[in-house]
Every structure is written in C-alpha cells, then in structure tokens.
Backbone as JSON Lines, residues from 0, in Angstrom:
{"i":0,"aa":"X","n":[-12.41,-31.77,5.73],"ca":[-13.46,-30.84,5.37],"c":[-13.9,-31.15,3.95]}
{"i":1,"aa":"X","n":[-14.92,-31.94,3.47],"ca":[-15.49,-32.41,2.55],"c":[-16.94,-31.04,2.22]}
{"i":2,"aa":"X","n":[-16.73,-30.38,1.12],"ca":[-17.79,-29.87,0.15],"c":[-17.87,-28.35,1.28]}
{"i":3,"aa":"X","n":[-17.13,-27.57,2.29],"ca":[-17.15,-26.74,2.9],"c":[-16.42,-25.75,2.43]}
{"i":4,"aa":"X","n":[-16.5,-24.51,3.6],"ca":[-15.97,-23.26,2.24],"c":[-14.09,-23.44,3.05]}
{"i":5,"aa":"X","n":[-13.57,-23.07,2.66],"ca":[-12.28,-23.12,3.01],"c":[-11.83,-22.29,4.32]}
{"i":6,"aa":"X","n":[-11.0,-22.9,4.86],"ca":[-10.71,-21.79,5.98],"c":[-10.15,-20.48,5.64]}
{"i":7,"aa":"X","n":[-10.65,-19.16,6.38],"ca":[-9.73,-18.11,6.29],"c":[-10.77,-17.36,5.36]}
{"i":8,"aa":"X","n":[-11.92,-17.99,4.98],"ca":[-12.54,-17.09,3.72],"c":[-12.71,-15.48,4.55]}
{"i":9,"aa":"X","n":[-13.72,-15.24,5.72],"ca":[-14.28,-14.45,5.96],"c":[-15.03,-14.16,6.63]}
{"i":10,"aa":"X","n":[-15.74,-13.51,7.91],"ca":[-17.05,-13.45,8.06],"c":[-18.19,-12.97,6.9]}
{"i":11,"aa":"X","n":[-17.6,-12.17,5.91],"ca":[-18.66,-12.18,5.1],"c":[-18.97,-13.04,4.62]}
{"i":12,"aa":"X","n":[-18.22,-14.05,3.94],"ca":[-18.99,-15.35,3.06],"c":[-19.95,-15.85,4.49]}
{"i":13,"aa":"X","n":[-19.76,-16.17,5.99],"ca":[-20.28,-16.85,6.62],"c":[-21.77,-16.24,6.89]}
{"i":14,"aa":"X","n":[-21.95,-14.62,6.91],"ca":[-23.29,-14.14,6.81],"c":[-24.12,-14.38,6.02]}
{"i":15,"aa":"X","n":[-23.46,-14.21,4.33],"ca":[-24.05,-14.32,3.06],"c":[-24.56,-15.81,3.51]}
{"i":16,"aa":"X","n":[-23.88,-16.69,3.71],"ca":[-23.7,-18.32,3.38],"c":[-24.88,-18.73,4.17]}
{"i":17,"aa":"X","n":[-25.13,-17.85,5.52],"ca":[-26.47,-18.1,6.28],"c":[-27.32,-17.88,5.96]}
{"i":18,"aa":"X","n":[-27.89,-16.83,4.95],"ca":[-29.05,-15.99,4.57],"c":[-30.14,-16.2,4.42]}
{"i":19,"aa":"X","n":[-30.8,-17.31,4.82],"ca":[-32.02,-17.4,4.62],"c":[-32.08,-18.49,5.86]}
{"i":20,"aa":"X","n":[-31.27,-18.76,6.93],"ca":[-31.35,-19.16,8.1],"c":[-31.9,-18.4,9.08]}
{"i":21,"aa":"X","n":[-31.95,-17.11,9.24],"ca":[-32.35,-16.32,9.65],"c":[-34.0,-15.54,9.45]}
{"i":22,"aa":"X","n":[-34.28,-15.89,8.65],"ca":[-35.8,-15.61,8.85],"c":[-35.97,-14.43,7.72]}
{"i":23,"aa":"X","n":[-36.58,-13.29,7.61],"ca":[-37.14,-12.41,6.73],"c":[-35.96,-11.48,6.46]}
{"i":24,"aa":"X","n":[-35.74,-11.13,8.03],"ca":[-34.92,-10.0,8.47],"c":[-33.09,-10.81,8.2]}
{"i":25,"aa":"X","n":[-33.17,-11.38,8.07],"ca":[-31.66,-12.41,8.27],"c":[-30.23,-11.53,8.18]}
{"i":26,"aa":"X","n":[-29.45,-11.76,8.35],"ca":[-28.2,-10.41,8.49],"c":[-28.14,-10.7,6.94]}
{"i":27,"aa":"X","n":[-27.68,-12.0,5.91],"ca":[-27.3,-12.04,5.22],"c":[-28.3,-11.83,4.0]}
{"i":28,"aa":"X","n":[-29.29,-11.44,4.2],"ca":[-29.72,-10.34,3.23],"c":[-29.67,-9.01,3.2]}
{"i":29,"aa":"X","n":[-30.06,-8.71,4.71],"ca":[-29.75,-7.16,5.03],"c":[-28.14,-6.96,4.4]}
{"i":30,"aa":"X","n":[-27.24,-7.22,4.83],"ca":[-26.16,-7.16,3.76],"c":[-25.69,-7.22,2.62]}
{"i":31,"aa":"X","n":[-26.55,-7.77,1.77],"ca":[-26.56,-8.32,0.52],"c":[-27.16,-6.93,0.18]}
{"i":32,"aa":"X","n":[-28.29,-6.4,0.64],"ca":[-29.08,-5.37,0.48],"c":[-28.52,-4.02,0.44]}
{"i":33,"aa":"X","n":[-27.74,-3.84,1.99],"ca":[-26.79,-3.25,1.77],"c":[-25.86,-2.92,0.77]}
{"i":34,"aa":"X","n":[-24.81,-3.82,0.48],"ca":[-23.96,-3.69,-0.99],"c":[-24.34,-3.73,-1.81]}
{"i":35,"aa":"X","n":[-26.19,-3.56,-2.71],"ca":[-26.01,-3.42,-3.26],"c":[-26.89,-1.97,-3.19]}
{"i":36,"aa":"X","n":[-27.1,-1.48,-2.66],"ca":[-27.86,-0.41,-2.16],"c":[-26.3,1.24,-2.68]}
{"i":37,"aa":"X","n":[-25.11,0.09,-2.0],"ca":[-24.29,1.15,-1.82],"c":[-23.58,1.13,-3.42]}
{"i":38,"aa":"X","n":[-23.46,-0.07,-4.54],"ca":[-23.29,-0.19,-5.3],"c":[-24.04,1.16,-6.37]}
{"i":39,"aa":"X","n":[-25.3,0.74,-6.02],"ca":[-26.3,1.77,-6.62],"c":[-26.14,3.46,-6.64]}
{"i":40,"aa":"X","n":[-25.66,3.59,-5.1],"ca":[-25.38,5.02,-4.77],"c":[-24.33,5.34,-5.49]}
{"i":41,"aa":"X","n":[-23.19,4.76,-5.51],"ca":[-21.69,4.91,-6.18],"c":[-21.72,4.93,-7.64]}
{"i":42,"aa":"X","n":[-22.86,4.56,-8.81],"ca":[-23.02,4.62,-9.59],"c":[-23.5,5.97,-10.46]}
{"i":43,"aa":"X","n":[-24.35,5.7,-9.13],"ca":[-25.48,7.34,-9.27],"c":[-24.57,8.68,-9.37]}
{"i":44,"aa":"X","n":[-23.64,8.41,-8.04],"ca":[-21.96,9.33,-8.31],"c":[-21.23,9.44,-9.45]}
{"i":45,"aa":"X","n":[-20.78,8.05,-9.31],"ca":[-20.15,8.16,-10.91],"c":[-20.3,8.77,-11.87]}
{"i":46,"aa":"X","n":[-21.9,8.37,-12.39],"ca":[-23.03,9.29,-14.23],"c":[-23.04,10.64,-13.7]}
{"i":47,"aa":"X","n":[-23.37,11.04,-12.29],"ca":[-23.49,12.44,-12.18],"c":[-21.71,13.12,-12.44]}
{"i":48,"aa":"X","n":[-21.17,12.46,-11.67],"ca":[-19.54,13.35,-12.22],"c":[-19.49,13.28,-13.74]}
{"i":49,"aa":"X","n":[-19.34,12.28,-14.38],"ca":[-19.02,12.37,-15.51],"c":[-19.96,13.25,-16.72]}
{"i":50,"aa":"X","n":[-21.17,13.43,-16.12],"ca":[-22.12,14.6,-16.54],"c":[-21.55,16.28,-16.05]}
{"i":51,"aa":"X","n":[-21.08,16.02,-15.0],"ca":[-20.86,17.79,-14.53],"c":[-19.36,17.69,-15.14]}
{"i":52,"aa":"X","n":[-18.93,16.91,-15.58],"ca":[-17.37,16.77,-16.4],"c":[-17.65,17.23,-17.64]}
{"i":53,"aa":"X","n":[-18.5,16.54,-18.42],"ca":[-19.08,16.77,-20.26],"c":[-19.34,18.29,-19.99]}
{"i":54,"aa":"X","n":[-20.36,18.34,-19.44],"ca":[-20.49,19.88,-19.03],"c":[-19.7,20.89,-19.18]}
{"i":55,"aa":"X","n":[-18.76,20.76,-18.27],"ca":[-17.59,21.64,-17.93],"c":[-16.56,21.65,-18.82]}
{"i":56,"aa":"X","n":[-16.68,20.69,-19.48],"ca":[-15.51,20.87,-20.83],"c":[-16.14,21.2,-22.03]}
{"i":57,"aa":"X","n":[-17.33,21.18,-22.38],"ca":[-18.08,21.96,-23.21],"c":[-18.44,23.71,-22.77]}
{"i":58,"aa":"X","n":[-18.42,23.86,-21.95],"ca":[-18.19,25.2,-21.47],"c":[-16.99,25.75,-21.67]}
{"i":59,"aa":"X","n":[-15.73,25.43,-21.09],"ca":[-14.7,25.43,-21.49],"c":[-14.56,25.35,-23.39]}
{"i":60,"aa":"X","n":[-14.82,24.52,-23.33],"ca":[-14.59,24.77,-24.83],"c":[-15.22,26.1,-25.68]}
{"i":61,"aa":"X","n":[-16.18,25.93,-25.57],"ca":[-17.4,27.21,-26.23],"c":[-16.67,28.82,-25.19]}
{"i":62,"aa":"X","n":[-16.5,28.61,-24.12],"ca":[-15.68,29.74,-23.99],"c":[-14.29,30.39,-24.54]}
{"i":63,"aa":"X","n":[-13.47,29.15,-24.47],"ca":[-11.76,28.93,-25.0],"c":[-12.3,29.31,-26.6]}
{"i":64,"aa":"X","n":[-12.78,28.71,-27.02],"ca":[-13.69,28.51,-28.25],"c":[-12.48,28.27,-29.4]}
{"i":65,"aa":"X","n":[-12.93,27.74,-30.18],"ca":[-11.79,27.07,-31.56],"c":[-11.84,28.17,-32.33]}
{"i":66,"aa":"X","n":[-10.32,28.1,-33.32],"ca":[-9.59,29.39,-33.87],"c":[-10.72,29.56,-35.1]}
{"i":67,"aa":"X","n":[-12.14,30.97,-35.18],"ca":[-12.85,30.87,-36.29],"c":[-12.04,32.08,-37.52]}
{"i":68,"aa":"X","n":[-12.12,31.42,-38.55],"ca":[-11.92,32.02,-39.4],"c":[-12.42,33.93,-39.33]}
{"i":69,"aa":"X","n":[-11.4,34.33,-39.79],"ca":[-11.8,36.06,-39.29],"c":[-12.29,36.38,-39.98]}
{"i":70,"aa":"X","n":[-13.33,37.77,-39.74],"ca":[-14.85,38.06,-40.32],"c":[-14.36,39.5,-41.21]}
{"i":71,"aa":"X","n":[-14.84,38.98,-42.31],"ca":[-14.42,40.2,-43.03],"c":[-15.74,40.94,-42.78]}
{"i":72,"aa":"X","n":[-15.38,42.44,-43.19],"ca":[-16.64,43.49,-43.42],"c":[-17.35,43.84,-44.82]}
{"i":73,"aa":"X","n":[-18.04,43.32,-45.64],"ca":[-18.17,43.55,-46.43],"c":[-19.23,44.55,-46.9]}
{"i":74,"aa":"X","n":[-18.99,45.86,-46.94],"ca":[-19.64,47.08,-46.9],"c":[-19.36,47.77,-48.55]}
C-alpha cells in the first residue's frame, strides 16, 4: 500500500476522503457540514452557560453581599 490511508482508519476518513466524488450533495460534505454545524451549536451552549454562570454568581454575590463597613447615624 504505497501513498494510501492506513488500514483500520475509519469510515469517516473514507466519506471525508470521497467528498467531492460525489457531486454537490456528496455525503462527505454533508458531514463535514454536519460537524461543523454541531461544533457551532455546542459553542453557542457553552458562551450561553458560562453567561447564566457570571450571572448567577454576581447575584449571589450582591445578595450574600461583602462584609460593609457599619453605618453610623450621625444626627
């Protein structure tokens, strides 16, 4: 096996590896498209948790709220 992919890789490398054998529609773009479609979504997850996280510990905080110096009355 001279300049080929190795045995055992995968059917995925063999879709990807076709991708433009297939015409417009080819599996190995639709897949490509796919992962990164789902890449995108999982990201979008990610910034949103870590936003409703900042959030929630700034709430927490401002509620818990840090020890303020006590208020005298000065009358």
């Amino acid at each position: 096996m001279t300049g080929g992919v190795p045995a055992g890789v995968g059917p995925a490398y063999d879709v990807l590896a076709r991708g433009g054998a297939g015409g417009e529609g080819s599996e190995g773009s639709d897949l490509l498209a796919h992962f990164l479609a789902d890449a995108a979504i999982k990201g979008v997850i990610v910034i949103v948790a870590l936003i409703v996280l900042v959030v929630g510990m700034v709430l927490i905080w401002k509620r818990v709220g840090r020890a303020e110096a006590p208020r005298r009355d000065d009358r």
